[in-house]
C-alpha positions as a Markdown table, in Angstrom:
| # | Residue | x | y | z |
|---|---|---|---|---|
| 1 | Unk | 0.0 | 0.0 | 0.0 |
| 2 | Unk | 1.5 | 3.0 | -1.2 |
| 3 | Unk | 1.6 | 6.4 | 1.3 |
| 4 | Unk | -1.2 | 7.9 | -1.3 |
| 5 | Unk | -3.5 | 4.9 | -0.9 |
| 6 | Unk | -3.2 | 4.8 | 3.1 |
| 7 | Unk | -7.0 | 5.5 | 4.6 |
| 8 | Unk | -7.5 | 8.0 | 6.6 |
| 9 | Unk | -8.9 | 6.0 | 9.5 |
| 10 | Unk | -6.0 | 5.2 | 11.8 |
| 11 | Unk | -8.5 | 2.2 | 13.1 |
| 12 | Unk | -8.3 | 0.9 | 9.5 |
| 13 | Unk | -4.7 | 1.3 | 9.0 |
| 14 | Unk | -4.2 | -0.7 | 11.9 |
| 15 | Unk | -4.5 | -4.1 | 12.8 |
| 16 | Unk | -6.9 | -4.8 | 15.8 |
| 17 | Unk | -5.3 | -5.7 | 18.9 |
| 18 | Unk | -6.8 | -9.0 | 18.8 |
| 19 | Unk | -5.7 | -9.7 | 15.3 |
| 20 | Unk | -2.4 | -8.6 | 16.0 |
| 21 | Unk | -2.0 | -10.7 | 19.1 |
| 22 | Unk | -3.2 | -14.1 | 17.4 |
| 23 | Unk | -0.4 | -13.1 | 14.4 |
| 24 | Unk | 2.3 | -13.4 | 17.3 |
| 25 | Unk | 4.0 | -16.7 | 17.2 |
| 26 | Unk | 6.5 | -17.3 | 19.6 |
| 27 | Unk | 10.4 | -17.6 | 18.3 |
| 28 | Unk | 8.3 | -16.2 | 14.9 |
| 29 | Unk | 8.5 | -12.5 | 13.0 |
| 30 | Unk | 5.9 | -10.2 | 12.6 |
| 31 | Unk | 6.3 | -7.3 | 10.7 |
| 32 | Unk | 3.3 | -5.0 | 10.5 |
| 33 | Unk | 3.8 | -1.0 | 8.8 |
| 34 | Unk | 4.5 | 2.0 | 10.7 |
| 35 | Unk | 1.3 | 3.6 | 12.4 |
| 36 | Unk | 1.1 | 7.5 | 11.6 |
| 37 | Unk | 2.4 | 9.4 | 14.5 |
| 38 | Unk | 1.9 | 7.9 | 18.1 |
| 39 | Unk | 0.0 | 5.0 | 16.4 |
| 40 | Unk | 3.3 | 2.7 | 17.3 |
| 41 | Unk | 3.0 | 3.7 | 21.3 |
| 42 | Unk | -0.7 | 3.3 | 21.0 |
| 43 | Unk | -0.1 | -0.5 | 19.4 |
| 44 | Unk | 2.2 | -1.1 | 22.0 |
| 45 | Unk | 0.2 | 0.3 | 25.2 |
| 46 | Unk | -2.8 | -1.8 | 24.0 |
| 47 | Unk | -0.5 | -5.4 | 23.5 |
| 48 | Unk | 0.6 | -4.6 | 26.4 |
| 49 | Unk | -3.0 | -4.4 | 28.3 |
| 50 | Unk | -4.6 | -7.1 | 26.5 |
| 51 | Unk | -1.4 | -9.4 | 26.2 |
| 52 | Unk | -0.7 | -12.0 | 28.6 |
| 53 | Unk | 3.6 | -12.0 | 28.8 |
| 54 | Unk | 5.4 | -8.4 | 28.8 |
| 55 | Unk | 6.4 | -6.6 | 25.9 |
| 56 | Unk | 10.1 | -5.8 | 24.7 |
| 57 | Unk | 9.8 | -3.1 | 21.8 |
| 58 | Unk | 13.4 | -3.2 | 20.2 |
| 59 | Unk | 14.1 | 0.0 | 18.7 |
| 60 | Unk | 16.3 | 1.6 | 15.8 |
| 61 | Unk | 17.8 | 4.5 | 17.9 |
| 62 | Unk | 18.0 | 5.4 | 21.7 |
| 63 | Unk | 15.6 | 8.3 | 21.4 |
| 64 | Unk | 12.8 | 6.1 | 19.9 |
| 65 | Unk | 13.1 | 4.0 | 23.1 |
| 66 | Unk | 13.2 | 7.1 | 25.2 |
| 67 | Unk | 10.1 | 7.9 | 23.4 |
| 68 | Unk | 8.5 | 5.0 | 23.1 |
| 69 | Unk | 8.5 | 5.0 | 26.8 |
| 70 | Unk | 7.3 | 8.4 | 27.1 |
| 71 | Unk | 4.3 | 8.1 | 25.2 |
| 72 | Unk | 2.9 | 4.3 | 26.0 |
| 73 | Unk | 2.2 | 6.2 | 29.5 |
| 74 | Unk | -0.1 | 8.8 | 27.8 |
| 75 | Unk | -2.0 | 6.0 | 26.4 |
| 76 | Unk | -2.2 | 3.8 | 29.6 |
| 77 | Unk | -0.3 | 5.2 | 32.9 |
| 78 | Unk | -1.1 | 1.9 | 35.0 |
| 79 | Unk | 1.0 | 0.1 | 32.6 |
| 80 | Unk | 4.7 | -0.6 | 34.1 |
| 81 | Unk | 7.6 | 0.7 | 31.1 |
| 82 | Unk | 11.2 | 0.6 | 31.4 |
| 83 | Unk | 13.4 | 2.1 | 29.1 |
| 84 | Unk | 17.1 | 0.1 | 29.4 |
| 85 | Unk | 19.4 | 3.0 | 28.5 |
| 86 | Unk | 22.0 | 2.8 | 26.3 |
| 87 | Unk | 26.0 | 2.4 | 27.9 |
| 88 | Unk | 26.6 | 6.3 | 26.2 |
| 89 | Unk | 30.1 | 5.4 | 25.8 |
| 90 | Unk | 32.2 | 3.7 | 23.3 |
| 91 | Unk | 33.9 | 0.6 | 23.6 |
| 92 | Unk | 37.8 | 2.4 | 23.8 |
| 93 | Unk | 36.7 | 5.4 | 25.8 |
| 94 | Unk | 39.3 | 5.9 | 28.7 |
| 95 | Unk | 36.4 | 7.1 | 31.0 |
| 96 | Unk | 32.9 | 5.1 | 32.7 |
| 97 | Unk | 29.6 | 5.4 | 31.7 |
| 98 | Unk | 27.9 | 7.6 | 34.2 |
| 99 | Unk | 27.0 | 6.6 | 37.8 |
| 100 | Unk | 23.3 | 7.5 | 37.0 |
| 101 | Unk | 23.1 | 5.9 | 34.0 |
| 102 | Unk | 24.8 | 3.1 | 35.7 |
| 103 | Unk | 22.2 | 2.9 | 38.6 |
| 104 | Unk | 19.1 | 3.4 | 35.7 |
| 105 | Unk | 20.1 | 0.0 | 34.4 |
| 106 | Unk | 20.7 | -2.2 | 37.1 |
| 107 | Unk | 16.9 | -0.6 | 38.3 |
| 108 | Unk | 15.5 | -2.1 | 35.2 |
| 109 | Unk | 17.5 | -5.4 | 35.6 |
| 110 | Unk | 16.0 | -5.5 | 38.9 |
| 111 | Unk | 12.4 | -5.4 | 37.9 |
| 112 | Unk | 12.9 | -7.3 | 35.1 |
| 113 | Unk | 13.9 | -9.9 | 37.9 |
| 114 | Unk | 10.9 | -9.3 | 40.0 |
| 115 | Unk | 8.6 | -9.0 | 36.9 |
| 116 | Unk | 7.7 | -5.4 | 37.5 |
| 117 | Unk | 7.2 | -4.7 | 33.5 |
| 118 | Unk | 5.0 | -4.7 | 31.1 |
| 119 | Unk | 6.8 | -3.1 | 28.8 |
| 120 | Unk | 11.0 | -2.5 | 28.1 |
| 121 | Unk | 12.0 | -0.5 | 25.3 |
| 122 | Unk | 15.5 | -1.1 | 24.5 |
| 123 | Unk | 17.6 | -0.1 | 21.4 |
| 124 | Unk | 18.9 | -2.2 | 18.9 |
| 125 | Unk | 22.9 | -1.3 | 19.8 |
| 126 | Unk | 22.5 | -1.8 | 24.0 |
| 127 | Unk | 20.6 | -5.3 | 23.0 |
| 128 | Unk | 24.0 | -6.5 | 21.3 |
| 129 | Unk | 25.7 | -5.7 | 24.7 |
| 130 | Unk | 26.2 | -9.0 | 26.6 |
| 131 | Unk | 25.0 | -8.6 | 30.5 |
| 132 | Unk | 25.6 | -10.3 | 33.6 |
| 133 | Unk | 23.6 | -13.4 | 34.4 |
| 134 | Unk | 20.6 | -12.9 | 36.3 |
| 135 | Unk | 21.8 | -15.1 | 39.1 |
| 136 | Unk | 25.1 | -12.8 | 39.3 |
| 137 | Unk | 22.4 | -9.8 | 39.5 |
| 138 | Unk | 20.0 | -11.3 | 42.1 |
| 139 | Unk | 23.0 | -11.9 | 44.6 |
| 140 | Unk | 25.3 | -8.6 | 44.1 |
| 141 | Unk | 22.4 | -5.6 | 43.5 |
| 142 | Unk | 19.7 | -5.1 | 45.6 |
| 143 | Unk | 16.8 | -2.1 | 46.3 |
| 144 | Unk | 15.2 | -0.5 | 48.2 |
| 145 | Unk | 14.0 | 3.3 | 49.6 |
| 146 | Unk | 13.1 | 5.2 | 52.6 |
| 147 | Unk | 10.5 | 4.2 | 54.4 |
| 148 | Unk | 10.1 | 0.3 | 52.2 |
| 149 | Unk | 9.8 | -2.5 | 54.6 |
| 150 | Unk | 13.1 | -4.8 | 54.8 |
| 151 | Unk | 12.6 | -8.4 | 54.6 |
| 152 | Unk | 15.3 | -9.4 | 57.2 |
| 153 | Unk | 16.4 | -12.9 | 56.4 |
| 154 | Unk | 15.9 | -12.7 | 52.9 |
| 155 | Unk | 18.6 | -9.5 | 53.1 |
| 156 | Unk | 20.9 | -11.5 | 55.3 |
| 157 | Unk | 20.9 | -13.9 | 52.6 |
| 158 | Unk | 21.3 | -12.0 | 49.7 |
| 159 | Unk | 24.9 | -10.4 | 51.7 |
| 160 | Unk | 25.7 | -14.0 | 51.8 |
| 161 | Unk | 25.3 | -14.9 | 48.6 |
| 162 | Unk | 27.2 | -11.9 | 47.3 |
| 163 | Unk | 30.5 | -13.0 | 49.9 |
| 164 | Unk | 29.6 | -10.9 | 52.9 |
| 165 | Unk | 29.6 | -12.3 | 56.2 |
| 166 | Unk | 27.8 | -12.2 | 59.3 |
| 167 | Unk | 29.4 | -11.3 | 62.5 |
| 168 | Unk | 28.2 | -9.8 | 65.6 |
């Protein structure tokens, strides 16, 4: 379908939710066009509602993700996105990716671990990165902020498993 020939109803354009969720086959492509504007976040926010597993959108550039992530919350705030940043460094720089930046990504290992997302948005170039085994990740990061609760024993356990010990 040619740009000229598109309709001018969005809903036509698009594939229904429903249609586009029973096209999903799992270890299978899909490739469906471009929606006009925020037709993409829209798709996504509503797979993501009406889907039963989370959502990874793999973008072309960092600032689609970024976007991405900005705009399936206009579309449906209860839904949980994560955006994994990219490393914003090159692989011969003398210098460290950012503490911050640093800290963002671990936070969206972590609730990847504890299934806190519905959606992640993740360029193309950070998904070629290899990461740390989620095992390695579950015993050396942890969590929390003022005021959460601390489970005791389960903290005790995770210092153990990441070679702390308990003394008096």
């Amino acid at each position: 379908m040619s740009k000229t020939q598109r309709p001018s109803d969005p809903v036509q354009y698009l594939n229904s939710t429903t249609q586009t969720l029973q096209a999903l086959k799992k270890g299978q492509r899909y490739q469906q066009p471009m929606p006009p504007g925020s037709g993409d976040a829209c798709l996504i926010a509503d797979l993501a509602t009406h889907g039963q597993a989370p959502v990874a959108v793999f973008c072309a550039h960092p600032v689609d993700a970024q976007r991405l992530c900005d705009e399936i919350l206009l579309f449906n705030p209860q839904l949980r996105v994560q955006a994994f940043p990219d490393w914003e460094t090159l692989a011969y720089d003398r210098f460290s990716p950012h503490e911050d930046l640093i800290s963002a990504r671990l936070r969206t290992l972590n609730a990847l671990l504890e299934s806190n997302v519905d959606v992640l948005t993740i360029p193309v170039s950070t998904a070629l990165y290899r990461l740390a085994p989620p095992t390695f990740l579950a015993a050396y990061s942890f969590s929390f902020k003022q005021g959460d609760q601390l489970d005791e024993q389960q903290f005790k356990e995770q210092m153990l498993l990441a070679n702390y010990s308990h003394v008096t």
